[in-house]
VOZA-399471 format. One record per residue: residue in one letter; chain; residue number from 1; x, y, z of N, C-alpha, C, O, CB in turn. Coordinates in steps of 0.001 Angstrom, whole numbers. Glycine has a CB too. Example, Ala and Ser with C-alpha at 12.3 -4.5 7.8 and 13.67 -1.06 7.14 Angstrom:
REM VOZA-399471
- A A 1 13190 -5690 7800 12300 -4500 7800 13200 -3300 7800 14236 -3319 8465 11308 -4473 9046
- S A 2 12850 -2250 7080 13670 -1060 7140 12900 30 7870 13409 1138 8039 14084 -598 5725
***
This chain:
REM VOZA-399471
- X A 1 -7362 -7091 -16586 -6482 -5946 -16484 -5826 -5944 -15112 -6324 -6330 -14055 -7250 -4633 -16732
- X A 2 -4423 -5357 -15363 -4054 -5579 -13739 -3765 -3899 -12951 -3389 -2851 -13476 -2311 -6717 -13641
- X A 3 -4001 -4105 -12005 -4570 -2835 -11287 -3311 -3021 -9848 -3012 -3936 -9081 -6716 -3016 -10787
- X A 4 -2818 -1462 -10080 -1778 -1705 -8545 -2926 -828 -7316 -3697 131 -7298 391 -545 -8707
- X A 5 -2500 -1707 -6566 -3515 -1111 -4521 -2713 -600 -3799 -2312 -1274 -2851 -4165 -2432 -3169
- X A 6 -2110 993 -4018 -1357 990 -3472 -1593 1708 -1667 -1828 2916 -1660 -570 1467 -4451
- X A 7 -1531 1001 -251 -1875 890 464 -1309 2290 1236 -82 2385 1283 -1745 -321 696
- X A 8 -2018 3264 1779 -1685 4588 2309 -2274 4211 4190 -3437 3997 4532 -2745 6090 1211
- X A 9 -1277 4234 4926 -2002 4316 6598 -1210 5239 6857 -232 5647 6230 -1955 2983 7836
- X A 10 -2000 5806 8523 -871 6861 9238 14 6036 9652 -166 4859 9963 -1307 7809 10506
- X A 11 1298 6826 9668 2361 5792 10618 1981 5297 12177 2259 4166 12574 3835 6647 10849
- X A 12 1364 6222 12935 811 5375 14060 -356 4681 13826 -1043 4746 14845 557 6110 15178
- X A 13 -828 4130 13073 -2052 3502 12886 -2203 1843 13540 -3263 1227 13658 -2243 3558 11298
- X A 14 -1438 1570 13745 -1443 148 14043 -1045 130 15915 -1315 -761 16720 -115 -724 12870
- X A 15 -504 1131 16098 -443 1289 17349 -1674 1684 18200 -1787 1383 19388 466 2094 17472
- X A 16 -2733 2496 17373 -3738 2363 17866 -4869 1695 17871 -6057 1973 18035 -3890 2972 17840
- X A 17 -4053 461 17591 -5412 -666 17412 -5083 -1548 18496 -3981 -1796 18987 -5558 -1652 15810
- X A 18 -6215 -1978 18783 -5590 -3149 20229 -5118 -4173 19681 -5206 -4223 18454 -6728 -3858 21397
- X A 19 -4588 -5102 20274 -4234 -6662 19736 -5039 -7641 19203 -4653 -8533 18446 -3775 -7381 20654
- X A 20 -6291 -7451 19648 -7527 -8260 18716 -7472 -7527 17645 -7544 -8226 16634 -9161 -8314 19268
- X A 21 -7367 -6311 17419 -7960 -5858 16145 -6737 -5633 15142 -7033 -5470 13958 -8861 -4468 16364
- X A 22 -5336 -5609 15523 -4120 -5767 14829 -4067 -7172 14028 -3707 -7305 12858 -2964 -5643 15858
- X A 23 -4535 -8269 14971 -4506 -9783 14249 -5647 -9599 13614 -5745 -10363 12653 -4509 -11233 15185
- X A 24 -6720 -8765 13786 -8019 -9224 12632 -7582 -8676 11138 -7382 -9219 10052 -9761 -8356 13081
- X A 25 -7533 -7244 11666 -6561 -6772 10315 -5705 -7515 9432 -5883 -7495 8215 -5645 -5928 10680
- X A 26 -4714 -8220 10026 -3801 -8855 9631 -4121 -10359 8902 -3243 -10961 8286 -3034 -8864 10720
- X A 27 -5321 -10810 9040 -5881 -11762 9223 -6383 -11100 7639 -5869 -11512 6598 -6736 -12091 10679
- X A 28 -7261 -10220 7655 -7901 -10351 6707 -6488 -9288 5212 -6820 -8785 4139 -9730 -9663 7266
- X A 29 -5859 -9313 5490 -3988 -8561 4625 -3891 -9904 4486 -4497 -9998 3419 -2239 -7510 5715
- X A 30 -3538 -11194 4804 -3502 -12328 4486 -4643 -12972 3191 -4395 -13371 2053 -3601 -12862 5773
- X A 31 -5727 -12876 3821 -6680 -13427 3340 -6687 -12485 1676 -7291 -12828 659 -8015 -13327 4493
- X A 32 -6046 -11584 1815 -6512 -11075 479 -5206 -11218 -591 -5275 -11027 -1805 -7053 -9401 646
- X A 33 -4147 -11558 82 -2704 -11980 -348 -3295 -13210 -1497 -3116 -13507 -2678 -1538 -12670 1209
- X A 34 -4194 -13745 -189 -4619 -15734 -668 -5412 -15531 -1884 -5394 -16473 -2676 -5899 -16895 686
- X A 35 -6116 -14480 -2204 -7207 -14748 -2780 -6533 -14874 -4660 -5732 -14012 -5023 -8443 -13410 -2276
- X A 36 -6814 -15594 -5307 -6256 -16020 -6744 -5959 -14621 -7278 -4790 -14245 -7356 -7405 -16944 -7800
- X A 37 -7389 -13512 -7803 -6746 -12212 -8231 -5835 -11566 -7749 -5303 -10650 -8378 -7399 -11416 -8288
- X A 38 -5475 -11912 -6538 -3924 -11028 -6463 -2518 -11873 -6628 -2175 -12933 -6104 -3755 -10281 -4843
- X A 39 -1668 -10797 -7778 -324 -11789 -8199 372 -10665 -7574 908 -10006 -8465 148 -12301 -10059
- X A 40 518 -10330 -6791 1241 -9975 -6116 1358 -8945 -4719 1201 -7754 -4988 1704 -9788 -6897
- X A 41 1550 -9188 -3629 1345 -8033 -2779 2683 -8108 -1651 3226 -9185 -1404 -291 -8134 -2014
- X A 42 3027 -7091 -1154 4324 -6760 443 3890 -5439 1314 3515 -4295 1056 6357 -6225 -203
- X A 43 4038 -5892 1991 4318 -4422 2944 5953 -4039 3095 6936 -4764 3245 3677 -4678 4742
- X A 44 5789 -2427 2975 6990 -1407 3385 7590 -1777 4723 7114 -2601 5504 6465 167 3510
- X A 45 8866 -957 4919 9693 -1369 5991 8535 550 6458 7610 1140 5900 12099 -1692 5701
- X A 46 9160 730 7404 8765 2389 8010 9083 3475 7227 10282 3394 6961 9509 2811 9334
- X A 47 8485 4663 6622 9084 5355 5843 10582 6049 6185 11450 6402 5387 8163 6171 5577
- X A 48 10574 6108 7443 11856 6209 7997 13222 5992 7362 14193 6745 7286 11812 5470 8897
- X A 49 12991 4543 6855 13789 3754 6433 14419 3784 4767 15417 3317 4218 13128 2670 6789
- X A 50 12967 4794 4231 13712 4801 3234 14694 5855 2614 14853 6941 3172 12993 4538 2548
- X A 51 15298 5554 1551 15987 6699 530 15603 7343 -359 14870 6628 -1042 16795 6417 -84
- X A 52 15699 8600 -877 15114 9165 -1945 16095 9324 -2710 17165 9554 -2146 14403 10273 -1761
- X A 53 16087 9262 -4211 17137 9218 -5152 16647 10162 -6119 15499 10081 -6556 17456 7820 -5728
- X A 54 17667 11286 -6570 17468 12641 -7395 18804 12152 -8378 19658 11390 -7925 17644 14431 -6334
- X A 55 18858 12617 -9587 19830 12990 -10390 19551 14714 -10736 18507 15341 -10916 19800 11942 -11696
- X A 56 20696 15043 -10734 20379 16834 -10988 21813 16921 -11568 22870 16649 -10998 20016 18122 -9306
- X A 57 21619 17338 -12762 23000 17891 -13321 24124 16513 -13603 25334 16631 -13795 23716 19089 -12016
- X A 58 23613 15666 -13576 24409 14496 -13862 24692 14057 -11876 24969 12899 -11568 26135 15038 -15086
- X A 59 24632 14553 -11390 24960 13694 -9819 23916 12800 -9325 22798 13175 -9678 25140 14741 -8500
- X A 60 23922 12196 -8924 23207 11358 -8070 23098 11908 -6799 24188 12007 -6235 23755 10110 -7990
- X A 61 21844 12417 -5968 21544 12954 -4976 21034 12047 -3903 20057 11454 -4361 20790 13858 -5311
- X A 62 21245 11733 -2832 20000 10801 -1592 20079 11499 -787 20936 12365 -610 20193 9255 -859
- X A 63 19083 11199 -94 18179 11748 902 17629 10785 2020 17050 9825 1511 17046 12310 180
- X A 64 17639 10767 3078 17012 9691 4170 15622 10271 3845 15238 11304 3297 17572 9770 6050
- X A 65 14984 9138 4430 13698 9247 4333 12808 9127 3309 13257 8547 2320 13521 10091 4686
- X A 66 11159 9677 3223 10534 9673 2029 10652 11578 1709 10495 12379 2631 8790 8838 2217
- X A 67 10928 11987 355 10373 12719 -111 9572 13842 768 9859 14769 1526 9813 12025 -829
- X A 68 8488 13273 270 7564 14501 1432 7543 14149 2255 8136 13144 2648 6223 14961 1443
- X A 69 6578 15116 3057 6123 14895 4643 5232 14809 4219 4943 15461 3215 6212 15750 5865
- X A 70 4327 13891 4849 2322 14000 4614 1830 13006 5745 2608 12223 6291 1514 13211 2676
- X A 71 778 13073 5991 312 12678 7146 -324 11246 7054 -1047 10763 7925 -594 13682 7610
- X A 72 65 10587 5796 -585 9786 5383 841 8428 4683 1028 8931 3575 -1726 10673 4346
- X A 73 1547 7501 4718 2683 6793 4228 2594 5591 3766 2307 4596 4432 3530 6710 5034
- X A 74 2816 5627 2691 2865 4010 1471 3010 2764 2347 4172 2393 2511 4525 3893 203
- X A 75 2369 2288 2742 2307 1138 3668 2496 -128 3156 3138 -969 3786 1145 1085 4297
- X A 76 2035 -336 2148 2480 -1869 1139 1613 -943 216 1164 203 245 1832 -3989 1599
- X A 77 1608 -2742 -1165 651 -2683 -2418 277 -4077 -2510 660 -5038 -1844 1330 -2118 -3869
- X A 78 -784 -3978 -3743 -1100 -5200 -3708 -1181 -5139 -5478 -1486 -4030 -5916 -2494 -5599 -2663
- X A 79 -951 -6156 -6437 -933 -6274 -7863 -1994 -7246 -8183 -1845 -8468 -8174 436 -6701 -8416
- X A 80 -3322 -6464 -8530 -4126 -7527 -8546 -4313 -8231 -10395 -3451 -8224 -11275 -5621 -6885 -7770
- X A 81 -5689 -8751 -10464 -6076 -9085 -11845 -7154 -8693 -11471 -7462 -8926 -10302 -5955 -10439 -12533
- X A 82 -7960 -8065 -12224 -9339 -7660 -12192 -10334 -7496 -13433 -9578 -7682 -14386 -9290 -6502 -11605
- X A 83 -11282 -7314 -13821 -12178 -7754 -14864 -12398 -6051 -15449 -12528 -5731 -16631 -13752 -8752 -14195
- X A 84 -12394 -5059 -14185 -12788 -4139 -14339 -12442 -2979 -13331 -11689 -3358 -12434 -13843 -4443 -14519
- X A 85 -12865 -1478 -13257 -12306 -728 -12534 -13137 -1293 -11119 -12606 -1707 -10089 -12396 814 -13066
- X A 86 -14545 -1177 -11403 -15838 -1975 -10174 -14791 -3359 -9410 -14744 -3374 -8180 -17776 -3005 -11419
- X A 87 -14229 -4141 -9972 -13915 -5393 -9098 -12728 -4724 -8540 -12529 -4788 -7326 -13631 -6969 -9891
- X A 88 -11822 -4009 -9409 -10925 -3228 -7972 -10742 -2705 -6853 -9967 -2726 -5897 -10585 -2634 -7950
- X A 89 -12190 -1955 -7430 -12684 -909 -6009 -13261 -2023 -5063 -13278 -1646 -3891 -14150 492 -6385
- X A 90 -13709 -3217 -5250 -14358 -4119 -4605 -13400 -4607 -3587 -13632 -4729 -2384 -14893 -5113 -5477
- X A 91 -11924 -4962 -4417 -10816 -5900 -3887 -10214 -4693 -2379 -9915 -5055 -1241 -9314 -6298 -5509
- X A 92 -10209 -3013 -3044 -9874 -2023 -2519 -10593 -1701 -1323 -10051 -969 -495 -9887 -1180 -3345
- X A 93 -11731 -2148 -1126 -12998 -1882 360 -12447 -2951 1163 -12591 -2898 2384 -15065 -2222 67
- X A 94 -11716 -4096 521 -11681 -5291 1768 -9796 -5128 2825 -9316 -5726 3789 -11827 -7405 589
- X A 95 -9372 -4131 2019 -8146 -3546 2823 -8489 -3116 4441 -9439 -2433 4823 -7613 -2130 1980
- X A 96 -7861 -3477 4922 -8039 -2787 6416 -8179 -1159 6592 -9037 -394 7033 -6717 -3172 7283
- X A 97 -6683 -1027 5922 -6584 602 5927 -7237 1365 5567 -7156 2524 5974 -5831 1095 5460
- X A 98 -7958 1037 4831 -9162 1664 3962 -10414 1836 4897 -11450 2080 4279 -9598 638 2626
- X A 99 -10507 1770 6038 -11691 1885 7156 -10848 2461 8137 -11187 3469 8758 -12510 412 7715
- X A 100 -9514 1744 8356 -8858 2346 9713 -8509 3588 9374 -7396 3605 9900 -7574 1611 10315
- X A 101 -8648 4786 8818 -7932 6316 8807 -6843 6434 7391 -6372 7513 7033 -6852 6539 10488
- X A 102 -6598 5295 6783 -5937 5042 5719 -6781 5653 4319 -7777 6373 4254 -5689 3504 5761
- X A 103 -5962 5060 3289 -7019 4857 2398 -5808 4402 1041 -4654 4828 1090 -8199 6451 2201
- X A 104 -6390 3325 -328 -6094 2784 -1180 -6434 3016 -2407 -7497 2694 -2938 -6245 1972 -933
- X A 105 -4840 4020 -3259 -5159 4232 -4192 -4991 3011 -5510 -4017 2345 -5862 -4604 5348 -4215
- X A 106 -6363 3077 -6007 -6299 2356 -7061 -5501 2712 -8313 -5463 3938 -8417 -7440 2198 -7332
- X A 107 -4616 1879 -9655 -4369 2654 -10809 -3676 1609 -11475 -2685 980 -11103 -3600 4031 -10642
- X A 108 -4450 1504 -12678 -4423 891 -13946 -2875 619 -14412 -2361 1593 -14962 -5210 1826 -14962
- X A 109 -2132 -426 -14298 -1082 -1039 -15255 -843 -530 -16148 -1884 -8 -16548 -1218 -2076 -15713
- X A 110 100 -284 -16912 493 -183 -18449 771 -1754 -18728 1667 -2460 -18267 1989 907 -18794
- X A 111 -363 -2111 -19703 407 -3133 -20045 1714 -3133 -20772 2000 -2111 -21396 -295 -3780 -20626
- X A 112 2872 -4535 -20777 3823 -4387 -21699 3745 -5231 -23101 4623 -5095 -23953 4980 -4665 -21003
***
């Protein structure tokens, strides 16, 4: 079954990590890119960066930015393969963000 990771950090989160611990992080966001169950993973540009898109009444609406405010911002995902909800949550503990102040919501595919 394939399961999306979708990766939640604070926006300063990486700033408060020193430089050893930015490359370990990063090191192990790699390592889990590598690993066969995942077909797919990216990281976000800054939420800053993005657009929000509304239709209301037939118009097309944008917006800078994300949507809400929350103290917490979509940082990447990862598209794994997994056997079960247990090997997700497994794949989901080896995220960085998920220890650093972050955290990774797991959720089940529709298959097509």
């Amino acid at each position: 079954m394939q399961y999306a990771l979708m990766i939640y950090t604070a926006p300063d989160q990486d700033e408060a990590l020193s430089d050893v611990e930015r490359e370990a992080a990063y090191a192990e966001y790699l390592a889990l890119a590598d690993d066969p169950r995942c077909v797919g993973a990216g990281q976000l540009q800054p939420a800053e960066t993005a657009t929000s898109v509304r239709v209301a009444g037939g118009r097309t609406l944008m917006t800078d930015g994300p949507f809400a405010d929350t103290k917490e911002v979509l940082g990447g995902f990862c598209l794994i393969e997994a056997a079960d909800l247990d090997e997700a949550i497994e794949m989901a503990a080896r995220i960085p963000a998920a220890r650093l102040g972050g955290a990774v919501e797991i959720r089940p595919v529709v298959p097509r």
